[in-house]
N, C-alpha and C positions, 0 to 999 in steps of 0.2 A: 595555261597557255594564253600568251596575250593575241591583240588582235593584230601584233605585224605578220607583212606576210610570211611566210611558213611553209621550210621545203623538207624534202627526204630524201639523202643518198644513201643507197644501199651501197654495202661493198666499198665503206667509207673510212674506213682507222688508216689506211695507210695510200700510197700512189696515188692515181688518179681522182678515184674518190674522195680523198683528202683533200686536196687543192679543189678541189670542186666545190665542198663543205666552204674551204676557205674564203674561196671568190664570192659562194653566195652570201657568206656572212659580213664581208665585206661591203657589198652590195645594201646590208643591212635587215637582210632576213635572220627570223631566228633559225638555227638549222638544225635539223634531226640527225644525227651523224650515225646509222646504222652498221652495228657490227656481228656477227657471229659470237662473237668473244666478247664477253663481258667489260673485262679490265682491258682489253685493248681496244674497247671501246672508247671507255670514263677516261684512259690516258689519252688518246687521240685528240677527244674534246676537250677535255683539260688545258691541252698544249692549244688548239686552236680558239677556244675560250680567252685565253690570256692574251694571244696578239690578232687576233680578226673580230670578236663580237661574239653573239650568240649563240652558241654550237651545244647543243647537248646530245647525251650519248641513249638510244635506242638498240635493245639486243633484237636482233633483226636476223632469219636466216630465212634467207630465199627460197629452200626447200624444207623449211619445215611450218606447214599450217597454223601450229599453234602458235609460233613465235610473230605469225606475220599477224593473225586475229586478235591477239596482245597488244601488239604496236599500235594498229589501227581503231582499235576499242579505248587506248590512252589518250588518242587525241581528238582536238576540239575543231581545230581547222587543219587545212593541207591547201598550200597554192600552187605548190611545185613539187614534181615526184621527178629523181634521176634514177632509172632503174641502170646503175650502176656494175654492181655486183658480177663476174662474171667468172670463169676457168676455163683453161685452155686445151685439159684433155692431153692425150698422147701425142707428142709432137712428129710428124717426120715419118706417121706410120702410114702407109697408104692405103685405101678403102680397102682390098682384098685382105688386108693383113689384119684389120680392125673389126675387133667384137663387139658385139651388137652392143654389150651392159658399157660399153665405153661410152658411145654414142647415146647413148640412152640419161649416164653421168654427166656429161656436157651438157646435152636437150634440158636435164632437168633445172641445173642453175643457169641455162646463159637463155633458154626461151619459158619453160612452164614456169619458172622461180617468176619471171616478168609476166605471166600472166596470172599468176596469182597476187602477185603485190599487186598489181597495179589493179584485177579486179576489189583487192580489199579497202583497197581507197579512195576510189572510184566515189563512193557517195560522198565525203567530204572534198574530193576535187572538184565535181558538178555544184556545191555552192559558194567557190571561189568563183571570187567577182571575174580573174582571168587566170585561169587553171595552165599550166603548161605540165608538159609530160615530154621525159628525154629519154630514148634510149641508147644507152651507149655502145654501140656497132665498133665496125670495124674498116677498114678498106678493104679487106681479105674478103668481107661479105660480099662485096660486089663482081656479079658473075661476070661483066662486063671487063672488065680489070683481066680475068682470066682465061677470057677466050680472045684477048685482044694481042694478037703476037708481038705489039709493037709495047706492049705492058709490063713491067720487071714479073708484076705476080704470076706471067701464065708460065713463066720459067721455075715456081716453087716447089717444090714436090705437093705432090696431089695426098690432101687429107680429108676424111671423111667425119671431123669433129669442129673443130673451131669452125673454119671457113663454113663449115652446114650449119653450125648451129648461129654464125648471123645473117647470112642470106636468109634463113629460118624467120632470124628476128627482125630484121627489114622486111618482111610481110609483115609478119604481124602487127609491126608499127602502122604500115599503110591500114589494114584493117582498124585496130585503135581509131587510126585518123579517119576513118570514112563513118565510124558507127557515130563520134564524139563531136562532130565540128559542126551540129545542131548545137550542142551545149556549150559552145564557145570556146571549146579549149582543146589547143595546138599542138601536135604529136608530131613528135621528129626524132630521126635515130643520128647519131651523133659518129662522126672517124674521126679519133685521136692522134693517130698516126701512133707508129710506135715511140713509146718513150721509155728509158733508162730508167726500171722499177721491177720489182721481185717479179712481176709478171715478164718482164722478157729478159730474164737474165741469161736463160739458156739459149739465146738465139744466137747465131753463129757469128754475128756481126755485130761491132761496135754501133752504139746507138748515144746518141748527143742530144735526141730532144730529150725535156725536163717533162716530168709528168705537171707540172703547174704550166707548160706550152699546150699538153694533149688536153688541159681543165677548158681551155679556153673558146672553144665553138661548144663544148658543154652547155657554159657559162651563157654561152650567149644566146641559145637557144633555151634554155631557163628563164630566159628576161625578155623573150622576143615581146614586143608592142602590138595590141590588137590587131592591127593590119599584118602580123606575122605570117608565114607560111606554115603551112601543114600537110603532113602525110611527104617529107622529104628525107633526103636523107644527106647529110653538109659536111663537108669539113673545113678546115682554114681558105681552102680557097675559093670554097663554093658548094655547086650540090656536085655529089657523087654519084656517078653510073649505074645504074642497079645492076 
């Protein structure tokens, strides 16, 4: 590993994550392009190798310890972690309807899977000269959004997976931010808004933004400058409600 700096998307071979990988390596970092899948890892970065810069490919799965103690025991630095990665769970089903192991499948990739990665890399972020750490949230997470009658989302059907498990992860970001920002490095959860990618293809509605639109307050909060903020949660047009 050389000495540029040096980030990790989880949940990186395709969508969001992808244009994520892209923008940072554009940006000029080498980038760790984390995948569950092997080969649809090494093609990912391959394809992003050849027109962005730096991208290598990292088998990475959010819920599995071994693979994350691998990842993190390969490398030399880390300046930027995107915990990325995430699933959507049963759509449309409402809490009464919703078994506990469902909730439990979402909690484990969309909030433990992020507190595992990002405890495992935690010592190589702490001696980055300026450490940032993104987690990638939702507008759905903010409770604010859903109890606001004048808000599209408190008209959603009510679910007891996704929208829990990132209000879930916007805590735990705030905590991230409060134990870490002695050590100098900037924790913030990130809304994408929705974008036209395998992940919302089943949503009932036409969607127009580009998952390289939803990369882009990612992006920027990967590269915030020491006077950055911390313990927020932003999207394109600003900070978001909790």
């Amino acid at each position: 590993m050389t000495e540029k700096t040096t980030a990790l998307v989880t949940g990186a071979n395709k969508g969001i994550g992808y244009e994520v990988a892209a923008g940072l390596a554009r940006e000029g970092m080498t980038v760790l392009l984390g995948s569950r899948d092997r080969e649809r890892g090494e093609e990912a970065a391959a394809r992003l190798r050849a027109a962005d810069g730096d991208v290598r490919p990292v088998v990475l799965d959010v819920t599995d310890p071994a693979t994350i103690e691998a990842a993190a025991a390969a490398l030399t630095r880390l300046d930027v972690l995107v915990n990325n990665a995430g699933i959507s769970g049963t759509a449309w089903v409402p809490p009464s309807a919703t078994s506990p192991r469902t909730v439990w499948e979402v909690f484990e990739t969309n909030v433990i899977g992020v507190l595992m990665v990002t405890n495992a890399m935690l010592p190589l972020l702490r001696r980055s000269p300026a450490a940032r750490i993104v987690n990638v949230s939702s507008g759905v997470g903010s409770l604010a959004h859903h109890t606001d009658p004048g808000h599209y989302m408190s008209g959603l059907p009510p679910m007891a997976t996704y929208p829990v498990s990132k209000t879930a992860l916007n805590s735990l970001t705030v905590q991230y931010a409060k134990e870490l920002r002695k050590d100098g490095i900037l924790v913030n959860a990130a809304a994408p808004g929705a974008c036209a990618t395998d992940f919302s293809k089943d949503l009932p509605y036409k969607i127009t933004r580009t998952a390289a639109d939803g990369a882009a307050i990612i992006i920027r909060l990967a590269t915030l400058g020491p006077d950055g903020p911390t313990g927020g949660f932003y999207d394109d047009e600003g900070i978001v409600p909790w």
